[in-house]
Each structure stands twice: as C-alpha cells, then as structure tokens.
C-alpha positions, -999 to 999 in steps of 0.1 A, spaced: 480 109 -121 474 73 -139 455 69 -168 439 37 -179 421 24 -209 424 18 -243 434 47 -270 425 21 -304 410 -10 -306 420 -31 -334 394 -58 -345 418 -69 -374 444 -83 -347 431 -121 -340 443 -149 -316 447 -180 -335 459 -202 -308 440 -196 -275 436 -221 -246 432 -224 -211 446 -247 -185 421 -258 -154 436 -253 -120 455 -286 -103 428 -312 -97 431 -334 -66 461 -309 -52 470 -333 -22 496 -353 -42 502 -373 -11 468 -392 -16 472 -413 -51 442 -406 -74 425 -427 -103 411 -399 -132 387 -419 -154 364 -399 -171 362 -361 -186 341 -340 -199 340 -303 -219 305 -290 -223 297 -261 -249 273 -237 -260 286 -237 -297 313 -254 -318 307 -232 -350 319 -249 -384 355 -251 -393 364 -244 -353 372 -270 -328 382 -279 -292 413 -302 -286 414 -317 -248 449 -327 -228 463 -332 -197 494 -325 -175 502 -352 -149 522 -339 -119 531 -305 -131 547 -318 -162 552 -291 -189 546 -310 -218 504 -314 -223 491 -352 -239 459 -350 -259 429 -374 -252 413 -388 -280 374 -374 -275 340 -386 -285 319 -355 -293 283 -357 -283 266 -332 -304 235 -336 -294 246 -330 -258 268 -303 -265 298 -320 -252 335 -337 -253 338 -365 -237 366 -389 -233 376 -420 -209 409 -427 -198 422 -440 -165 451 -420 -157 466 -431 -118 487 -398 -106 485 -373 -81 478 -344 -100 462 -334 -134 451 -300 -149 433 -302 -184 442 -279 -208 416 -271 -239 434 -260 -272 408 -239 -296 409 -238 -330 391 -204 -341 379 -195 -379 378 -159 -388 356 -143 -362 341 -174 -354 352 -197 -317 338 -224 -297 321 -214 -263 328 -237 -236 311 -233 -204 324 -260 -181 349 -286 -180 347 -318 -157 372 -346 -144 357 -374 -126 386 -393 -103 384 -414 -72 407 -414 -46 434 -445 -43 444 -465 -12 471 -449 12 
C-alpha cells in the first residue's frame, strides 16, 4: 500500500531563485517569424522584489535579458525588440524578499509571421 503526503512542512526553507520558462512560441520553425513586442502583466511587485524578462532563440540554452519599461500604473513589463527567428520561449527570473514575491498572471509575445 502507497502513502502520500507531507510528514513536516518547513516554512523556514525559501526559494530565492525561482522562474519559469513559457512553452516554444511560434513552434513551426519552418515558417521564419518577426517577435516585436512583449509583455508580463502582474497583480503585485511588492518592494524590494522584482521580475527580470529573457528569451531563448531556437532552443538555445543560454537565456538573453530584455531591457523592460515597467508600467506601474498598468501593472506590467513591457519591452520592444524585434527579434527575427523561428522560435522563442521567455523565461521570467523573480527576485523574492523574505516572504514577499511578485505575482504574475500572464505573459504575452506579439510576432508576425515572415515570408516563405
């Protein structure tokens, strides 16, 4: 018989360097694609935390950060760069103080298709 669960939690233990990494955008690497814009929108950013935005071009393993505008009053990161490849996934670095982490709830890539 299996047992599952947790026996202790321990709410001293803290993960200083979390991120996530978006699926492949634009998959079909066949089709050339121009990524322009981006965007990370968040309910909070508490003081003394932050969000850091890269990308991966064409399963690279090595991330490059964009330099980003925040828009506090929209709740967002935004940054522009035109970026010609047939894949990208963004990856958002978080910088987290005490008990205290930003909450992001959606991240956007705006690209267009290039000619075959």
């Amino acid at each position: 018989m299996a047992s599952y669960g947790a026996d202790k939690l321990d709410y001293t233990a803290k993960y200083a360097s979390a991120y996530l990494t978006t699926r492949v955008l634009g998959s079909d690497r066949v089709i050339s694609k121009s990524f322009k814009k981006y965007w990370v929108s968040y309910k909070s950013k508490p003081t003394n935390t932050d969000i850091t935005l890269s990308y991966i071009k064409n399963y690279q393993t090595t991330p490059t950060t964009l330099t980003t505008r925040v828009k506090t009053d929209e709740g967002q990161l935004e940054s522009h760069l035109q970026l010609d490849t047939g894949t990208l996934q963004l990856k958002l670095a978080f910088t987290v103080s005490g008990d205290s982490a930003p909450e992001v709830e959606e991240i956007a890539a705006l690209y267009e298709p290039k000619g075959l």
